[in-house]
N, C-alpha and C positions, 0 to 999 in steps of 0.2 A: 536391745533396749530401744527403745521408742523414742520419736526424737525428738518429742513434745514430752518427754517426760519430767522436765526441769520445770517447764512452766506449768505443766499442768500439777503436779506436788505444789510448785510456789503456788500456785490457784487455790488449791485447797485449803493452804494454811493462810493466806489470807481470808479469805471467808471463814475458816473459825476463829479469825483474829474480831471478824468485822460482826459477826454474829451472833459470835458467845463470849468471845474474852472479852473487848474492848466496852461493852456494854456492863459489864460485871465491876470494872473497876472503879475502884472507889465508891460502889455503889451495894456492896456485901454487908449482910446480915448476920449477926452475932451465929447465928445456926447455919449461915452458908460456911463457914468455915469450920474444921475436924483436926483433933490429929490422930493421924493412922500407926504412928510409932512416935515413944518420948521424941519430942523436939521437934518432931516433921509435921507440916500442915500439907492437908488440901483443901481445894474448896470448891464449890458446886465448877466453876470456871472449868479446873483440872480435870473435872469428871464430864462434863458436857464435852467441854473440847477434844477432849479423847475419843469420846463416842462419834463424834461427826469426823475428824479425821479419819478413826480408823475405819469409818464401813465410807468413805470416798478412797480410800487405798487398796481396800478388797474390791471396789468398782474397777480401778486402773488397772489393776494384777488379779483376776479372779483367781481362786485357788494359793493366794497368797497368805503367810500368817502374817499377825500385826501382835507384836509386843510391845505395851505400851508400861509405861511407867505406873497406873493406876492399878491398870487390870494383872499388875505383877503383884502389887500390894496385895491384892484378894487372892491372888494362885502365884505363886514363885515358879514352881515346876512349870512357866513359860518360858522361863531362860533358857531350857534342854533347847529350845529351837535355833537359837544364837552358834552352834553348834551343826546345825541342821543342815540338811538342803535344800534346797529351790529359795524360791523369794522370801525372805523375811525381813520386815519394817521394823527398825525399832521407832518409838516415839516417844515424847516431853511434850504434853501438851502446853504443859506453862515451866519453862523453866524460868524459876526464881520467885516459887510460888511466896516464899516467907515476904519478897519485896513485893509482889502482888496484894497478899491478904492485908499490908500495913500502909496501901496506897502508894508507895513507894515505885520509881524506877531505877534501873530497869528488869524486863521480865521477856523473854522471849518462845517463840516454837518452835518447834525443831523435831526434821523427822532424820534417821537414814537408812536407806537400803542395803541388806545383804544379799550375796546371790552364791548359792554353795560356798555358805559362812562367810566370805567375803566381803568387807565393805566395798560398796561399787556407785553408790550414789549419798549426796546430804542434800538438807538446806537446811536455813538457820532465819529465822524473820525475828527481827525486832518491831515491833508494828508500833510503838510511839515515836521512834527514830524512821521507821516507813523503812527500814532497810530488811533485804530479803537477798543472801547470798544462797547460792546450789553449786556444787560440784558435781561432774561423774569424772571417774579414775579415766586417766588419758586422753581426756579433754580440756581440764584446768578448774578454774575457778571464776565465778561468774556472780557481781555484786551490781546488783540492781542492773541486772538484765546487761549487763558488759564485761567481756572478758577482763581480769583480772592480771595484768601484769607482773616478774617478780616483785616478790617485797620488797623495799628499799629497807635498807636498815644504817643506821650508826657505827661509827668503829670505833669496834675498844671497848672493855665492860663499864670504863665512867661514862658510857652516854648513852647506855643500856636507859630502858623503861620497862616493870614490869608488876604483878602482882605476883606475891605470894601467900597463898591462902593458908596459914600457920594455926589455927583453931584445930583441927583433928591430927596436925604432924605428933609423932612422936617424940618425947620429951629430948632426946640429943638430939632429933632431925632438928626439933625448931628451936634448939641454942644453935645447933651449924648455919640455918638462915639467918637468925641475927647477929650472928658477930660478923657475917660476910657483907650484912645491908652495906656497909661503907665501900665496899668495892663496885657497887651497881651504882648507875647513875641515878637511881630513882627504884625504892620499891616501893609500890602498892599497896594500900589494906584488901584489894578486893571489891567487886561489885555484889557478890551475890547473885552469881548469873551465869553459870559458864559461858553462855551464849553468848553473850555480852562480851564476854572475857576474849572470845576466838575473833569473835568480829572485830574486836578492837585491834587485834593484831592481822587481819589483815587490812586495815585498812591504814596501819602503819600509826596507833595513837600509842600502841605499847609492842614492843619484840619478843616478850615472854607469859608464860603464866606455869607455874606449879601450884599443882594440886596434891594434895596426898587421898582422897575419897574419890574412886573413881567407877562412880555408877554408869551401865553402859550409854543409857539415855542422854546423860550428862554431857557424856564426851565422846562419841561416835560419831554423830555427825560434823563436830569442830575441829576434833581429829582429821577428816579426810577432808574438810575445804580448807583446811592451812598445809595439808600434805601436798593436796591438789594446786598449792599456789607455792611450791615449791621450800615451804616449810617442815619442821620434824616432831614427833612427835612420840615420846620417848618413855617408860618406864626412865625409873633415877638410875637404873643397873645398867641402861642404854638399848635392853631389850626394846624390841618395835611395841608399839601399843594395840592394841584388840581387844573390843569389845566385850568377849565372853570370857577374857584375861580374869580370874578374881583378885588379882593380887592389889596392892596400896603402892600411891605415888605414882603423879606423871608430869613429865616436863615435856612442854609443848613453845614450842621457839620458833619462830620466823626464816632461820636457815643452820645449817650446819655449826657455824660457826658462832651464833649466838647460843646454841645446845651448848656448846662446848663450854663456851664464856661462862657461860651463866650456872651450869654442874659444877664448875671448878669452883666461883666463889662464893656459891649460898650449898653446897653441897659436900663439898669434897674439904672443905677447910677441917 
């Protein structure tokens, strides 16, 4: 792997921050925005910025595939490549598009790379917060262009911070997260963002996040720069998490011991 390959990915995705999305915002037309399934929006932003991402990814990687988040909405049967061999890109041109179309933040980009199925590289840009982390596997975590030291975290699950996103849990799953809120030092409603959601845990504003919807785009690249910063990142069974996984539910925690804390009292109760 190339050893420009962090900055040059970060490169990319700011320039579709700077020349397709940040232009768009707040600045959409009732016909720039769709939905592609009940309750899902995209909007011209998601569909541009896909397109300029993914053919500067096929420049970096000739011969590479790019499965993006759009271009799955029109052909599903791009997922088989998640699977696959050699280079495969997943991509979120806008994650957070619903906070996006309603001018809202925040919304983030986010690509990450496979290599014989493998995740092996992310990044994640917030481009209203100007923040842009990247990982690759065994080199760590890298947030605005500087290594990333371990997490620091709080002891003991009263001084826990975290979101739980309880809108799609199922009907026990999400009476087991509410009767346990009182054990956590603080639970979350949620940003709306996954992106959002990882970065805030590494930069130590929250220790946790549960998901139960776990689209690859979503959380494949969050997934390995909280792994990469020596965080877990977990089906609720404790299985490891991947990408091409179909299954529901993911707890994604700051270290070992926060997974633990935090399964036991919004889970296990």
């Amino acid at each position: 792997m190339a050893d420009t390959l962090l900055d040059d990915v970060g490169g990319l995705l700011r320039e579709a921050a700077d020349q397709v999305v940040l232009p768009l915002f707040r600045k959409l037309d009732d016909s720039d925005v769709t939905e592609k399934a009940p309750g899902e929006l995209v909007t011209v932003a998601d569909q541009r910025a896909e397109q300029l991402i993914s053919a500067g990814l096929r420049r970096l990687r000739p011969g590479s595939v790019v499965v993006g988040e759009e271009a799955v909405a029109e052909d599903p049967e791009l997922l088989r490549h998640l699977r696959g061999g050699g280079d495969v890109w997943l991509v979120d041109p806008v994650d957070g598009t619903s906070n996006f179309a309603a001018g809202r933040r925040p919304f983030a980009l986010m690509v990450a790379l496979l290599a014989e199925g493998e995740p092996v590289a992310a990044w994640v840009l917030d481009p209203l917060a100007e923040t842009l982390a990247g990982a690759r596997v065994g080199e760590g975590t890298f947030v605005d262009g500087r290594s990333l030291p371990t997490i620091e975290v709080p002891t003991g699950p009263g001084s826990l911070r975290g979101v739980a996103m309880t809108r799609f849990l199922p009907p026990a799953a999400r009476d087991r997260v509410r009767a346990g809120e009182d054990r956590i030092g603080e639970l979350l409603p949620g940003q709306h963002c996954a992106g959002r959601e990882y970065l805030d845990i590494l930069v130590g504003r929250q220790q946790f996040a549960l998901f139960w919807r776990t689209l690859p785009w979503d959380h494949a690249p969050g997934a390995l720069l909280v792994r990469a910063a020596g965080g877990v990142a977990r089906r609720f069974d404790g299985t490891e998490y991947h990408p091409a996984d179909e299954g529901h539910g993911l707890l994604v925690a700051a270290n070992e011991q926060v997974w633990a804390e935090v399964r036991e009292a919004l889970l296990d109760g």
